[in-house]
BAKOLBA-131957 format. One record per residue (C-alpha): residue in one letter; x, y, z. Coordinates in steps of 0.05 Angstrom, whole numbers, plus 5000, padded with zeros to 4 digits. Example, Ala and Ser with C-alpha at 12.3 -4.5 7.8 and 13.67 -1.06 7.14 Angstrom:
<recs>
a524649105156/s527349795143/
</recs>
This chain:
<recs>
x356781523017/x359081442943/x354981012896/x360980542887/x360380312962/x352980192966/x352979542952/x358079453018/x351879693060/x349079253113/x341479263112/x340779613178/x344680123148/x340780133084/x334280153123/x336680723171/x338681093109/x332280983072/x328381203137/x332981913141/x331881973061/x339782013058/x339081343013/x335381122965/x332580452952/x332680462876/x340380772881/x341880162936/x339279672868/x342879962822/x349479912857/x346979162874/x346279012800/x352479362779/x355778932825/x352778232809/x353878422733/x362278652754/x362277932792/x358077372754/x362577232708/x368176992749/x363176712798/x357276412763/x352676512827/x346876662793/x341676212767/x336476782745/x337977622755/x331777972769/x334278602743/x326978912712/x323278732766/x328178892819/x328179712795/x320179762788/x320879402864/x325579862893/x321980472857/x314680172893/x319280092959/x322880982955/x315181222943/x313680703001/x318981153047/x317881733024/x309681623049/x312281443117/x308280713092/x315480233092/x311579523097/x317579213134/x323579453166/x327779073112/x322879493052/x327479612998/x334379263015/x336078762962/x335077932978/x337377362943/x334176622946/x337075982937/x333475682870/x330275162913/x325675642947/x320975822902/x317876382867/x312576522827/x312976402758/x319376162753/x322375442740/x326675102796/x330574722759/x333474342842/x341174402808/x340073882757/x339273792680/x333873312696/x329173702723/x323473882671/x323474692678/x316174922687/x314275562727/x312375452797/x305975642814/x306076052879/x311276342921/x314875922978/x314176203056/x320776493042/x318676872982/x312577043004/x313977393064/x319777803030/x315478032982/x310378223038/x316278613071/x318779013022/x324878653003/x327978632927/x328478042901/x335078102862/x334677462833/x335476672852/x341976302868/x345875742846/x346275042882/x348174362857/x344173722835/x338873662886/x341874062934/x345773422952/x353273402975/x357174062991/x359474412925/x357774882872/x358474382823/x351774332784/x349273972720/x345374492701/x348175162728/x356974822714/x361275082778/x360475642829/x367175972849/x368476252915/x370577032918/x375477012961/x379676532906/x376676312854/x380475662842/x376575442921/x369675202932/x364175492959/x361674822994/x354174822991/x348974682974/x347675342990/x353775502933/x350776082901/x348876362959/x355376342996/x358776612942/x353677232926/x353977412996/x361577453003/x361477832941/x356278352964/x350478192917/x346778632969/x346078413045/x340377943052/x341477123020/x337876513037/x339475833038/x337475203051/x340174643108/x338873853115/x346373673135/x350874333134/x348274693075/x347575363105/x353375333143/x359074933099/x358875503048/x358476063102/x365175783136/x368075673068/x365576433052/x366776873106/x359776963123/x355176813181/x350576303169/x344076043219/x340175323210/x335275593258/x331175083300/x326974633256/x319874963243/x322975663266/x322775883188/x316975623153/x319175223093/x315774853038/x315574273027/x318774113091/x321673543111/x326073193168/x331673563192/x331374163133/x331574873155/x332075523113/x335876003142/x339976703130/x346976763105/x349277433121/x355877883128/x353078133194/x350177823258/x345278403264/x342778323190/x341277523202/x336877713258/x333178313219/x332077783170/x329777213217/x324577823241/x321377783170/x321677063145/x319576753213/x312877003198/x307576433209/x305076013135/x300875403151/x304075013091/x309874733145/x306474203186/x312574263223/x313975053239/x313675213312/x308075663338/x309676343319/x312276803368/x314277543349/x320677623373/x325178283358/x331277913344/x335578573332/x332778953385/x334778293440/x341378203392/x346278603444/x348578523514/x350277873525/x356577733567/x360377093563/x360577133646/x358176533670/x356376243606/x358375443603/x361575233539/x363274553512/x368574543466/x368373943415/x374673923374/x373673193347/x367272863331/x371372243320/x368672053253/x368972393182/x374672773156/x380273003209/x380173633232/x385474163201/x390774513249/x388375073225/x381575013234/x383274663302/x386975333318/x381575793298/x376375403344/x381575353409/x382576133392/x374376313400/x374075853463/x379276223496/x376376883476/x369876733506/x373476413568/x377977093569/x370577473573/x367977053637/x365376343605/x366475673639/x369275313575/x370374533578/x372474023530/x366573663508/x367372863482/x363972773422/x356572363420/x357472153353/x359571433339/x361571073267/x355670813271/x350771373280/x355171813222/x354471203176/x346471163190/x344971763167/x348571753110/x345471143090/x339271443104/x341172103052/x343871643009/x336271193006/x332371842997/x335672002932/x335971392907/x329271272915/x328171832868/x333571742818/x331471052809/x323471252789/x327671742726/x327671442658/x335171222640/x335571812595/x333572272647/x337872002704/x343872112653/x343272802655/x344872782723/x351472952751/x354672192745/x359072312823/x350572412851/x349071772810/x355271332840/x354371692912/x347071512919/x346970862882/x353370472903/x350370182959/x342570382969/x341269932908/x341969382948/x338669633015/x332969193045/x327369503083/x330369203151/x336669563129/x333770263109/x328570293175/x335370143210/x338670793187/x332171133210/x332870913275/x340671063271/x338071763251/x334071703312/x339071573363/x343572113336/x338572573350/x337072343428/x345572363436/x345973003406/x340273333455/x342472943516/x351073113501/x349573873488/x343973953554/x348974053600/x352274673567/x349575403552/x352175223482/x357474873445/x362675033401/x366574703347/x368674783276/x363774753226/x367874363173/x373874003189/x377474233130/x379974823086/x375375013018/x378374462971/x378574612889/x372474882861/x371574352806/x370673682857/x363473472877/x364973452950/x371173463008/x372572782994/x372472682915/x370272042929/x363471832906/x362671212950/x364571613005/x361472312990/x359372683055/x364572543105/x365673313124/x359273353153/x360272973216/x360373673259/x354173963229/x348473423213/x347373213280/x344073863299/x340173873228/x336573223264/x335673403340/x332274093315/x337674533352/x340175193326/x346875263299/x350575813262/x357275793236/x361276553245/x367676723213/x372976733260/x379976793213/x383476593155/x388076173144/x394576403117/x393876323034/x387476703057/x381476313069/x376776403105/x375475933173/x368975893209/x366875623284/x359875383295/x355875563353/x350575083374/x344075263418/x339774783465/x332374673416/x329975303398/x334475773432/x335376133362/x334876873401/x341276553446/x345176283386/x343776973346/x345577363417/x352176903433/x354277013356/x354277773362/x358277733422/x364077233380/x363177723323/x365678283373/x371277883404/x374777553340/x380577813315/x380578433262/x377578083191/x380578183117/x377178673076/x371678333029/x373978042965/x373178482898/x372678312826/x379078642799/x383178322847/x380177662846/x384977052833/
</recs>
C-alpha cells in the first residue's frame, strides 16, 4: 500500500501488517505525522505533537516485531489522548488559561497501559475549559474545527479528539465522558465512540458518572483498544473487577433475530430533536427490525425535573472550584464557563445542592428500570446538527448551556454502556450518529450490536481531506 494511504489504516490492519513484516511501524508514524502536520493548521486538534518520541517509539516497537517479542497486539499503531489523561512529564493544562502548567508526575491508567502495549503516543488532544460543555472552544488551546467543514463544531469535550480521529491522525483516540463527551463529538465526527460501563476503563482521578473510553473509525479497532486499556490499575476505587475479555475475537456474529429494541425518539426535555436526525435514528431501527429484532417505541424516563437536577448538580461542581480561584485567575477563564456555572449555583443552599444529588439519583434508578426490559435501546445521540465552530455549546446560551445532552447523561449516571455509531449525513454533509445503549456492563453486547449497525447502515462518504477541506 502506498505511503500516502497509511495513515487511512485501521489498527487491525496496521497490526496484521506489522506481524507479516509487509508494514512497518516507524513508516505507519511517519505517514501519521505527515498527516497531523498537512491537517493542524486548519484544525487546531493538537495540544502537544509527540513527534521525537513517537519515531524512537515506533523504531523500539519494528525491532519489537521483527524479534517475534510485540508487547501488545496494538505494538506500534499510533494513539492519541485527550490532554486530561495524563502523561508523564507533561502539563495538563484541563482546557483553560487558568490552570498553572506543571508536568504531571506519572502516567494515568490510560497512558500507562498504552505505553505497556506498545502503542505510540502521537501526541495529546485538545478539549475545552475543564472539559465542561460540548465544544472545541478553549481558553487556552482557541477553537477546534471539525474536518468534515471546518466552519462546524466538533462538540466535545472530547474536541480534539473527535476531530483527529475523523482526520486520520492514526486509528487509536481517547476521550473522556461525564455527560456525552465521548459521544457528542463522535456523532458530530463521523466516528464511533463507547462510554463503556463505569469502572470498565480504569481512570484517574475518577469520579461519578466519568468514563474514558475509545473514539475510533472502526467498531473492531474500539474493541482492540478496550482489550488494552481495560487492563486492571488500583488507582480507580471504582473500576470493575477485571475480566480478560477478547473483545475482537467475540466482536462478530451477532444477529438482530430476536433481539428486543426500544426506540426513544424524544426524551422530552432539552433541545428538539432534528428531522434529520429523527430520520437517521427511524432508518437504523428499521434496519435492525429488517434483520429479525423486535423494535418498539420506548417513552422516555426522563422528566424536567430529573434533566434540570443534574445540571444543577454540574453546574455546583464547577462552581465550587471556580469560586476557590483568585479573581485574576478565574478571569482567565472562558467568561460563557463563568456565567454557565455561576448564574445560579451562587445562590444554591445545601438543601438545594443535596437535592440535585438525589435528582441525579433518581435519574439513575429510571434510567436502569426504563431500559431493563429491552436487549438495548436506541436513540440519537444529540438532538441536533454540528452548530458553528466558534459558540461554547448547542445552545449559545450561558444560563442555559447543556440542554443537548438530555439523550446521553442519563447513562453516564446509571453506569450503562453506550456508544454513538455513524449512521448518515445529512445533506450539506454532516455527519449523524445513533446511540446504542447496553443494560450495566454489557460493554461486549454494545461493542457486538455496534458491529452489526456498522454492517447494515447505508454506504458512508469517503473521509474528509485537507485540500478539500471547507
Amino acid at each position: 500500500m502506498a505511503d500516502q494511504a497509511l495513515h487511512h489504516l485501521s489498527a487491525a490492519e496496521m497490526t496484521a501488517g506489522f506481524a507479516g513484516r509487509t508494514l512497518s511501524p516507524v513508516d505507519v508514524t511517519e505517514a501519521v505525522l505527515a498527516r497531523v502536520a498537512a491537517w493542524e493548521p486548519k484544525l487546531n486538534a493538537m495540544y502537544l505533537v509527540f513527534a521525537d518520541e513517537a519515531r524512537a517509539a515506533a523504531a523500539q516497537s519494528e525491532a519489537r516485531w521483527q524479534a517475534g517479542e510485540a508487547l501488545s497486539l496494538l505494538d506500534g499503531v499510533p494513539i492519541t489522548l485527550k490532554e486530561n489523561l495524563y502523561t508523564r512529564g507533561h502539563p495538563a493544562p484541563l482546557g483553560t488559561a487558568a490552570t498553572v502548567l506543571e508536568p504531571k508526575a506519572a502516567d494515568s491508567p490510560i497512558a500507562a497501559r498504552a505505553r505497556e502495549g506498545g502503542c505510540i503516543l502521537i501526541g495529546k488532544t485538545t478539549m475545552p475549559d475543564f472539559g465542561m460543555l460540548s465544544s472545541g472552544v478553549s481558553s487556552v488551546h482557541g477553537t477546534t474545527r471539525n474536518p468534515w467543514r471546518l466552519d462546524r463544531n466538533t462538540s466535545g469535550s472530547s474536541s480534539g479528539a473527535g476531530a483527529a480521529a475523523a482526520a486520520a491522525y492514526g486509528p487509536l483516540h481517547v476521550g473522556t465522558d461525564i455527560g456525552g463527551s465521548v459521544r457528542l463529538p463522535a456523532t458530530h465526527c463521523g466516528l464511533f465512540g463507547l462510554k463503556p460501563s463505569l469502572g470498565r476503563v480504569p481512570i484517574d482521578p475518577p469520579y461519578l458518572g466519568r468514563a474514558a473510553g475509545p473514539m475510533t473509525r472502526s467498531v473492531r479497532d474500539a474493541a482492540m483498544l478496550m482489550e488494552l486499556v481495560g487492563r486492571p490499575d488500583a488507582r480507580d476505587f471504582m473500576s470493575l473487577p477485571y475480566q480478560p475479555t477478547s473483545y475482537s475475537t467475540a466482536l462478530e456474529g451477532m444477529s438482530a433475530r430476536g433481539l428486543r429494541i426500544g426506540v426513544l425518539l424524544d426524551m422530552g426535555c432539552g433541545l428538539p430533536v432534528d428531522p434529520a436526525v429523527r430520520a437517521a435514528c427511524e432508518a437504523a431501527a428499521a434496519a435492525l427490525q429488517a434483520d429479525g429484532a423486535v423494535v418498539e417505541p420506548m417513552p422516555t424516563f426522563l422528566t424536567e425535573e430529573m434533566f434540570d437536577a443534574v445540571l444543577r448538580f454540574f453546574e455546583a461542581r464547577s462552581f465550587l472550584e471556580i469560586e476557590a480561584m483568585s479573581e485574576d485567575t478565574r478571569a482567565k477563564i472562558l467568561p460563557f464557563i463563568v456565567r454557565w456555572c455561576s448564574h445560579r449555583a451562587r445562590g444554591f443552599s445545601g438543601s438545594e445542592v443535596m437535592a440535585a444529588y438525589n435528582g441525579v439519583v433518581a435519574m439513575r434508578e429510571a434510567a436502569v428500570r426504563a431500559t431493563a426490559p429491552y436487549d438495548f435501546v436506541i436513540s440519537p445521540t444529540s438532538p441536533v446538527l454540528s452548530y458553528p465552530a466558534e459558540v461554547p455549546a448547542a445552545s449559545n446560551d450561558p444560563e442555559n448551556a447543556l440542554p443537548h445532552i438530555a439523550f446521553t447523561v442519563a447513562y453516564n449516571m446509571s453506569e450503562q454502556p453506550a456508544a454513538s455509531i455513524n449512521w448518515t449525513h445529512s445533506d450539506d454533509g454532516l455527519p449523524i450518529g445513533v446511540q446504542l445503549v447496553g443494560a450495566r456492563f454489557d460493554d461486549l453486547g454494545v461493542l457486538r450490536l455496534a458491529r452489526l449497525v456498522e454492517q447494515l447502515r447505508p454506504a458512508q462518504q469517503s473521509w474528509p481531506e485537507p485540500e478539500a477541506a471547507r
